[in-house]
C-alpha positions in Angstrom: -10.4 1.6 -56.3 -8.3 -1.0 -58.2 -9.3 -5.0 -58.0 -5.5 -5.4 -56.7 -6.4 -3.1 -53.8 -9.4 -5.1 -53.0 -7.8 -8.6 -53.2 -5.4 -10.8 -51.3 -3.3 -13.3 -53.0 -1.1 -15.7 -50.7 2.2 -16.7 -52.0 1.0 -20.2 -53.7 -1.3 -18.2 -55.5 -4.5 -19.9 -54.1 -8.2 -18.2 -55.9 -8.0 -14.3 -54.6 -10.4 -13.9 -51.5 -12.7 -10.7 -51.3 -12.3 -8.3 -48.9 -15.2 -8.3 -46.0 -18.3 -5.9 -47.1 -22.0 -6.0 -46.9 -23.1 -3.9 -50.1 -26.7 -4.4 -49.8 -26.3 -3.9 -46.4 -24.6 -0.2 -46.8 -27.6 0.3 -49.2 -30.5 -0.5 -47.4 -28.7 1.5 -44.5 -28.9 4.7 -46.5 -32.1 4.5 -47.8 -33.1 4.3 -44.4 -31.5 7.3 -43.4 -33.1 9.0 -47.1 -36.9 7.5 -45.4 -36.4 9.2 -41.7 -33.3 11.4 -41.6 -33.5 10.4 -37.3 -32.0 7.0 -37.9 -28.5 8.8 -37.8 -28.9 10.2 -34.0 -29.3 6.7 -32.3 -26.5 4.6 -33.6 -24.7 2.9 -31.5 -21.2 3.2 -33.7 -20.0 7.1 -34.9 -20.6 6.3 -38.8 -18.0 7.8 -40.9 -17.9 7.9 -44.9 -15.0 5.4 -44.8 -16.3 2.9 -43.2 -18.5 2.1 -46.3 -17.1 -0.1 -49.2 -18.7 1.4 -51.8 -17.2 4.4 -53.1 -20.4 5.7 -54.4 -22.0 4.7 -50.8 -18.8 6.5 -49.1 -19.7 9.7 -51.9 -23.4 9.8 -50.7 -23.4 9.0 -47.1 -20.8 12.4 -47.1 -23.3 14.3 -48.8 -26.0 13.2 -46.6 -23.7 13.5 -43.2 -22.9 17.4 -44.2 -26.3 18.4 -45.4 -27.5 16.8 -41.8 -24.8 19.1 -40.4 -26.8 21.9 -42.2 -29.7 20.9 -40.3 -31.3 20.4 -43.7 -34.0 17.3 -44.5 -32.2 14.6 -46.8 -34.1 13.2 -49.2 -33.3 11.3 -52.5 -34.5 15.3 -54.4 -32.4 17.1 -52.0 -29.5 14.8 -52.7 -30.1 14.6 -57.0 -28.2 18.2 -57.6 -25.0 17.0 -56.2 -24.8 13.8 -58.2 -26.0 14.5 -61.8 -22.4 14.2 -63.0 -21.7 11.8 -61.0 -20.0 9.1 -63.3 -19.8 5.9 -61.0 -23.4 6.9 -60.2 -24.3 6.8 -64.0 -23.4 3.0 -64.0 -25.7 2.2 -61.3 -28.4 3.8 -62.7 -27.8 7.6 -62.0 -29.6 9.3 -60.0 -32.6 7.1 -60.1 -30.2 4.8 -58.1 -31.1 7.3 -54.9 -34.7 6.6 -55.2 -34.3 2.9 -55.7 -32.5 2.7 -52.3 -35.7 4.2 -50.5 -37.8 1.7 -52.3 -38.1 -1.3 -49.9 -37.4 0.6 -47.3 -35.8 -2.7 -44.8 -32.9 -0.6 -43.8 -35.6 0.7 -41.0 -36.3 -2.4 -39.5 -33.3 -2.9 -37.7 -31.2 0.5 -38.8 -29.0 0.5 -35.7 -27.8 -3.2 -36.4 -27.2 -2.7 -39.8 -25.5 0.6 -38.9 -23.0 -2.2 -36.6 -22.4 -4.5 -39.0 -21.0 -1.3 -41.8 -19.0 -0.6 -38.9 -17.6 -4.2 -37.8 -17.0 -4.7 -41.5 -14.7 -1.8 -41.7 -12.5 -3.1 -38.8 -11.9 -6.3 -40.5 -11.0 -4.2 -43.9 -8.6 -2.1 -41.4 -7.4 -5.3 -40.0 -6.8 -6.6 -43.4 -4.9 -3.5 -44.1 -2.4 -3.5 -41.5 -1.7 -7.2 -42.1 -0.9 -6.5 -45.8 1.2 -3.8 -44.5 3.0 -6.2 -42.3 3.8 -9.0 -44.9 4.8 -6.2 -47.7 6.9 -4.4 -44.9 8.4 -7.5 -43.5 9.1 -8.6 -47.3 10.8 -5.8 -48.2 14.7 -5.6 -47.4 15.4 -2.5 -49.7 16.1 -0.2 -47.6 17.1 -1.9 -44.2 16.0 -5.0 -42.2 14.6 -3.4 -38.8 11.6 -6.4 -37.6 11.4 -4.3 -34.3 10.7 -1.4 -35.3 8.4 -3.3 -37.7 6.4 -5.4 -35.1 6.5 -1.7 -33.3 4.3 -0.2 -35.9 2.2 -2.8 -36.5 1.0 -2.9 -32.4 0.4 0.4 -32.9 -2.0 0.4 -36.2 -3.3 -2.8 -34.1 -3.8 -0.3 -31.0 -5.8 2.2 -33.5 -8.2 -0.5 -34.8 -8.9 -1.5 -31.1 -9.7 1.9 -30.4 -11.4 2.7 -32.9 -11.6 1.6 -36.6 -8.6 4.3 -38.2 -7.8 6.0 -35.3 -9.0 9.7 -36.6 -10.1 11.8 -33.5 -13.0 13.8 -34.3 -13.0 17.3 -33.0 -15.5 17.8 -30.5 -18.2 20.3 -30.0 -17.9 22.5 -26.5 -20.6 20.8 -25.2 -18.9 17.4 -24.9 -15.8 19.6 -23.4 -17.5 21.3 -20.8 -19.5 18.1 -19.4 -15.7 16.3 -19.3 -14.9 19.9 -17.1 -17.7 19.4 -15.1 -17.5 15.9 -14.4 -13.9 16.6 -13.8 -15.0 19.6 -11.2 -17.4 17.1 -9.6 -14.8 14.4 -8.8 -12.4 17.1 -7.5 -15.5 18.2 -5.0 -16.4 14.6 -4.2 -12.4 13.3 -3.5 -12.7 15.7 -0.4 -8.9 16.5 -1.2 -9.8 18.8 -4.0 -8.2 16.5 -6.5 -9.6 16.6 -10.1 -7.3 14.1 -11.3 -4.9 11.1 -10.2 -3.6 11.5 -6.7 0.0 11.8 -5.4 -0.8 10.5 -2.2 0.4 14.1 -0.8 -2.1 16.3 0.8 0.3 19.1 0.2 1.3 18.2 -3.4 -2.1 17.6 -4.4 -3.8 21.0 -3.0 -1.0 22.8 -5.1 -1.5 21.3 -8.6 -5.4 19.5 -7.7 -3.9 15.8 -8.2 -2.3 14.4 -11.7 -4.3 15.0 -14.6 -4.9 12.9 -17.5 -3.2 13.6 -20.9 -0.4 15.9 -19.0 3.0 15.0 -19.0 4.9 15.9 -16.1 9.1 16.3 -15.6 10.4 15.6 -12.4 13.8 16.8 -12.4 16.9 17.0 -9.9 20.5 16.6 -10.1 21.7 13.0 -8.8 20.8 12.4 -4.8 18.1 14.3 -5.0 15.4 12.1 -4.2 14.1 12.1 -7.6 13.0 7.9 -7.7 12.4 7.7 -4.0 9.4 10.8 -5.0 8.4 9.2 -8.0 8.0 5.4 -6.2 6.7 7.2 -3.2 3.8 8.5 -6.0 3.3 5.7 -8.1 2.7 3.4 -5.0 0.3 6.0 -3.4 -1.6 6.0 -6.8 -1.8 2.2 -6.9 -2.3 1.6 -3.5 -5.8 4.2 -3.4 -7.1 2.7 -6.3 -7.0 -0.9 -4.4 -8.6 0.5 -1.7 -11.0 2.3 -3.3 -11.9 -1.2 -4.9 -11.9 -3.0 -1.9 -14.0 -0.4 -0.3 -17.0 -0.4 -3.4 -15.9 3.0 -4.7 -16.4 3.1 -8.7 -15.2 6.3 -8.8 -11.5 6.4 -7.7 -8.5 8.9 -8.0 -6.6 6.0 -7.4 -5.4 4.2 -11.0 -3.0 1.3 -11.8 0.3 2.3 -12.2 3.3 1.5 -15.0 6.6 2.4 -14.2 9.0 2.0 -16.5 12.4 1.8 -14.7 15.3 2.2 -17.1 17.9 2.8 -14.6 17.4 0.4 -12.0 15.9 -3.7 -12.4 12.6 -4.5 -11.3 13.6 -6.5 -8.3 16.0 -3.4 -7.3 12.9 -1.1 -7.2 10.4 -3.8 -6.0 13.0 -3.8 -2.7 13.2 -0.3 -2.3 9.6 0.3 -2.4 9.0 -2.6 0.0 11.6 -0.4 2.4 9.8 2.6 2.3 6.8 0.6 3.1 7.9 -1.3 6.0 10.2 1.7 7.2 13.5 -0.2 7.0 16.6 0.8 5.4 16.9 -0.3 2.3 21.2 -0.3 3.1 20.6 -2.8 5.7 17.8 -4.6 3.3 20.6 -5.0 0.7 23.3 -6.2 3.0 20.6 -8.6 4.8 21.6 -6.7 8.3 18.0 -6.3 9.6 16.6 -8.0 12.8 13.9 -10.4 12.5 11.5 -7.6 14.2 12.5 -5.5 10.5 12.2 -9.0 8.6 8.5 -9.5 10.3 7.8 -6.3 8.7 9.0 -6.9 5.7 6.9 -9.8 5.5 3.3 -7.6 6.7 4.5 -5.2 3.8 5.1 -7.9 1.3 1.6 -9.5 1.9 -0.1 -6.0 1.3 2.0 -5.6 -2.1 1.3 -8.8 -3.9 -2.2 -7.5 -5.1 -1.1 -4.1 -6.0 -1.9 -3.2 -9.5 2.1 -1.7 -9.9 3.5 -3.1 -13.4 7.1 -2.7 -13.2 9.0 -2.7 -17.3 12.6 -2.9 -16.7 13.8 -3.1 -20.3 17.3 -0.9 -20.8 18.0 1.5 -23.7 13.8 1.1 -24.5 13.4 3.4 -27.5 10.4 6.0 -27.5 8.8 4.3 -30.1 8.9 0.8 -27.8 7.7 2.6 -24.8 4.7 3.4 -26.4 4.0 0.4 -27.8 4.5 -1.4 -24.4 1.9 1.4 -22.4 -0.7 0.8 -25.1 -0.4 -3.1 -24.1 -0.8 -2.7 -20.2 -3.5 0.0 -21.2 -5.2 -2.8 -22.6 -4.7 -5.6 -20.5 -4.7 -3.7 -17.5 -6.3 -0.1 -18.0 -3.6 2.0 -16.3 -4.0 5.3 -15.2 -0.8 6.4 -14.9 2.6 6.5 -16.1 6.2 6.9 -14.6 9.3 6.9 -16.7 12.7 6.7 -15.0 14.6 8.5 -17.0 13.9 10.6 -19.5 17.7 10.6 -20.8 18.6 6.8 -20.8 15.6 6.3 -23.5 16.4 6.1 -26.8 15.1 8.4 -30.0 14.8 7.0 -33.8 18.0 5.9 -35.6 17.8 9.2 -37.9 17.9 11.1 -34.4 20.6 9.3 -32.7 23.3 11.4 -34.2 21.8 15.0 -32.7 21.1 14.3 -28.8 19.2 17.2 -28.9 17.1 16.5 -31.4 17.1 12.9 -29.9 15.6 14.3 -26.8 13.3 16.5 -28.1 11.6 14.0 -30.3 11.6 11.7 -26.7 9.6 14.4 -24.9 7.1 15.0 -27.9 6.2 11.4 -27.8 5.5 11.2 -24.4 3.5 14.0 -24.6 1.6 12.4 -27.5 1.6 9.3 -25.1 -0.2 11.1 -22.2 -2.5 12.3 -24.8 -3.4 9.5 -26.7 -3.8 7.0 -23.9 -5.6 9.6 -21.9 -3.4 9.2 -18.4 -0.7 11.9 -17.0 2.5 10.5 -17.5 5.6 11.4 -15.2 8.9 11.4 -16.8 12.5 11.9 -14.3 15.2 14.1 -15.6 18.6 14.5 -14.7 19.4 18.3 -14.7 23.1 19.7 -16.4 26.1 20.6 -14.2 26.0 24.0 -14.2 23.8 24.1 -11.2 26.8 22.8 -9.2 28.8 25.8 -10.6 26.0 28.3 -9.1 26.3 29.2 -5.3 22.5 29.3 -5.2 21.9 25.4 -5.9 18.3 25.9 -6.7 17.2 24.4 -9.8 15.9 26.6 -12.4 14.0 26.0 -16.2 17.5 26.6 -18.2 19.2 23.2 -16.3 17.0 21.1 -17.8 19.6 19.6 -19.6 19.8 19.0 -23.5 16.6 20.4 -24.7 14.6 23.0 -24.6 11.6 21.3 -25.6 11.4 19.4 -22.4 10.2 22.2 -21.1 7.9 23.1 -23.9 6.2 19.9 -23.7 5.9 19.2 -20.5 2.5 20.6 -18.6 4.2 20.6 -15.3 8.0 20.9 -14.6 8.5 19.8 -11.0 12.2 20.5 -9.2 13.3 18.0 -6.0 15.8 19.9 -3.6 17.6 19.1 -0.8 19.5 21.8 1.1 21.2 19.2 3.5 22.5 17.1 0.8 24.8 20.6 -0.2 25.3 21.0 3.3 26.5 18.0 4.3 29.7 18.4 1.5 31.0 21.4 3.5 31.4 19.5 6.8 33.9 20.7 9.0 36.0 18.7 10.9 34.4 17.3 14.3 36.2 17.1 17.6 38.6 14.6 18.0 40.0 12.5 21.0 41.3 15.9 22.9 38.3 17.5 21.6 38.6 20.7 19.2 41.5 21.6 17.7 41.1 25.3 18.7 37.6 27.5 19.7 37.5 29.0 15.8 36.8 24.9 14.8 34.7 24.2 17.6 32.5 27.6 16.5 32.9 26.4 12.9 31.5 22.9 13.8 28.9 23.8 16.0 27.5 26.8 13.4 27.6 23.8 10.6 25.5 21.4 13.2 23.0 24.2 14.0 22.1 24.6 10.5 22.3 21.0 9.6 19.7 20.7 12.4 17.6 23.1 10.3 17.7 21.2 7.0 18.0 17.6 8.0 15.4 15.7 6.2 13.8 18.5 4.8 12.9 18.6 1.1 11.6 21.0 -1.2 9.1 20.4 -4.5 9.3 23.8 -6.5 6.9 23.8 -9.1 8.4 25.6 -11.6 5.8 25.2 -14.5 1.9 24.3 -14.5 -0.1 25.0 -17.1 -3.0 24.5 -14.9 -2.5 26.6 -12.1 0.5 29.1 -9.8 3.9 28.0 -9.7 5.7 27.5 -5.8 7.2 25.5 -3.7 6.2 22.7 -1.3 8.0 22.4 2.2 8.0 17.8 2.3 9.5 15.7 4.9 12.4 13.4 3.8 13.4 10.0 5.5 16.6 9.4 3.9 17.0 5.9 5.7 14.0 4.9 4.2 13.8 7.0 0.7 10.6 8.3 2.0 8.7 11.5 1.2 5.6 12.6 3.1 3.3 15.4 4.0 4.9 18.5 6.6 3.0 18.6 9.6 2.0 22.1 9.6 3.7 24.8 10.9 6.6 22.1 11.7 9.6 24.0 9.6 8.3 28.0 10.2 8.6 29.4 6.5 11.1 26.6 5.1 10.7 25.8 1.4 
């Protein structure tokens, strides 16, 4: 490693300070592990060959980490075959330099602290790192001056070194994977609604799909009048609202989460009022025009008091860019560990400038990073999608995989594709005329009408959740119940609609 990579200069030029390393420290650590080959199982940091300073250290901790592997015993003899040539090795002394590390043998008096100190040390280098990266990135106006995007990928190195020194996921054996199934299994037993992951809030909903699961992305998709915000509010306050609860109540274990909800269509007061009107059951039309008796305002009020503590972060930021949306989740996953995320809508965010010319591929890259969001901050994320025209042009109105519009990879990289249908709202456009002050025109309109009301009877606030994808489990449909007053979705009483969906 070049002495330029290992120093920092500051623009006056002031003496050139080392970077942070314990040397002795990574020696006496591996002659420790040399002495008793155990001290490796009962760290309480994952050791990796990079997080040693010392090249030759990084070298023989990788030689010792793979012959462990090999379940074979370590020892400065076992070790001497691999390093014979070894040049840098040479100037320390060659390969008596092994056998000189297990000579005092302090490494074992406090292995496990020494082991933490290698590994804080590496953090500070990878904090170094990214704050070079920074100055040299933010110094450099060669190719364009973009401090956003800048300050963007600097969070997100930031969010890796929080996480976890470089932010390298190791592969892990099927051991680990299975207990994470079971445990998974065992909180889906113990919910008592057969929900393994984050809950809707809907019985029906989440005995169909077995609740939201982390690292899945979900599409919720409709064309316009749908329902598709009212659902996903409905959901995100159901979410928050258990986890609150849950705390209230004592219960560690909840399938309740704090909730982000990234609104790109509407601000945050806009949504803040409708979910308040679902809530308190008043119409949000009336709520806006400030027609509502002080019975409706009284409830207002009960509702408002019950949603000041709710753990609902609300990000109203237009035009956010994928790349800002992630860096913004990883913040409130910080500060405020949330457990899921909701994205309204998937086609008002914003790809990377060399994207913006091909919506396509503009979309596409949108719906791989939220994937890559789900899975890297370890929470199912819900993204709304707007669906293409041509389901207008179709008799049938039902929503199918091809309207997703723009991309097909929306529906490659989503886990779940979810459909909201309304029958009435179809129903409603062909509305024949009604009687007038002589009543009906002639008995054909009053037959016409009166067919039209029959049926309207049938589909008035019904809804219908088609599952049209999940990776996890059969596709179907779910028969809901629709206020449209309120924008409210809940469970069907059973039985209540026959064999509706």
């Amino acid at each position: 490693m070049a002495d330029e990579d290992l120093l920092i200069r500051s623009r006056t030029d002031t003496p050139a300070r080392a970077l942070p390393a314990n040397i002795e420290a990574e020696a006496a650590f591996i002659g420790a592990v040399l002495i008793d080959n155990r001290v490796v199982e009962e760290l309480p940091v994952q050791l990796r060959p990079e997080h040693f300073f010392e090249p030759v250290h990084q070298r023989i901790f990788e030689r010792i980490s793979a012959l462990l592997d090999r379940n074979a015993v370590v020892t400065p003899v076992t070790l001497k075959p691999y390093f014979e040539a070894d040049e840098a090795l040479k100037e320390l002394g060659g390969v008596g330099y092994l056998a000189r590390l297990t000579g005092e043998g302090q490494g074992l008096l406090a292995p496990r602290e020494i082991a933490a100190q290698i590994y804080d040390l590496a953090l500070l280098r990878e904090l170094v790192s990214v704050g070079r990266g920074l100055v040299e990135g933010a110094l450099d106006t060669s190719e364009e001056v973009a401090p956003l995007e800048r300050i963007e990928n600097a969070e997100a190195a930031l969010y890796k070194v929080a996480e976890g020194a470089t932010g390298m996921s190791e592969a892990e054996n099927f051991r680990s994977a299975t207990n994470k199934a079971l445990t998974l299994i065992e909180t889906a037993i113990n919910s008592g609604g057969h929900v393994a992951g984050k809950t809707t809030g809907f019985a029906s909903v989440n005995e169909k799909i077995g609740g939201l699961h982390d690292s899945d992305l979900v599409i919720l998709a409709g064309r316009p009048g749908m329902g598709k915000t009212s659902l996903a509010t409905n959901i995100a306050f159901n979410c928050a609202d258990r986890f609150m609860r849950d705390k209230a109540d004592g219960i560690a274990k909840s399938i309740g989460a704090p909730v982000a909800f990234f609104s790109l269509e509407m601000s945050s007061d806009q949504l803040a009022t409708r979910i308040l009107a679902e809530q308190a059951e008043v119409s949000s039309d009336a709520l806006r025009k400030g027609k509502i008796s002080r019975e409706q305002f009284q409830k207002l009020s009960f509702a408002a008091q019950r949603l000041n503590e709710l753990p609902l972060y609300i990000d109203d930021t237009p035009a956010l860019t994928i790349a800002a949306l992630r860096t913004r989740a990883r913040r409130l996953k910080r500060r405020h560990d949330i457990g899921l995320i909701v994205v309204d809508y998937l086609q008002l965010m914003q790809g990377s400038s060399r994207n913006s010319d091909n919506r396509v591929n503009e979309i596409s890259e949108i719906s791989r990073g939220l994937k890559t969001l789900a899975k890297e901050l370890g929470v199912p994320v819900i993204a709304l999608s707007q669906l293409s025209r041509q389901v207008e042009s179709r008799e049938d109105k039902r929503p199918q995989l091809s309207d997703l519009r723009e991309s097909g990879s929306i529906e490659q990289d989503a886990d779940m594709v979810w459909f909201i249908f309304r029958a009435e709202y179809y129903h409603e456009m062909h509305k024949p005329d009604g009687p007038g002050p002589n009543g009906f025109t002639s008995a054909e309109a009053q037959a016409k009408y009166e067919t039209w009301e029959q049926k309207h009877e049938e589909l008035v606030n019904r809804a219908t959740l088609m599952v049209a994808k999940q990776r996890h489990g059969a596709t179907g449909n779910i028969a809901m119940h629709f206020e449209r007053e309120f924008t409210k979705f809940s469970d069907l009483a059973p039985g209540s609609w026959g064999d509706y969906e």
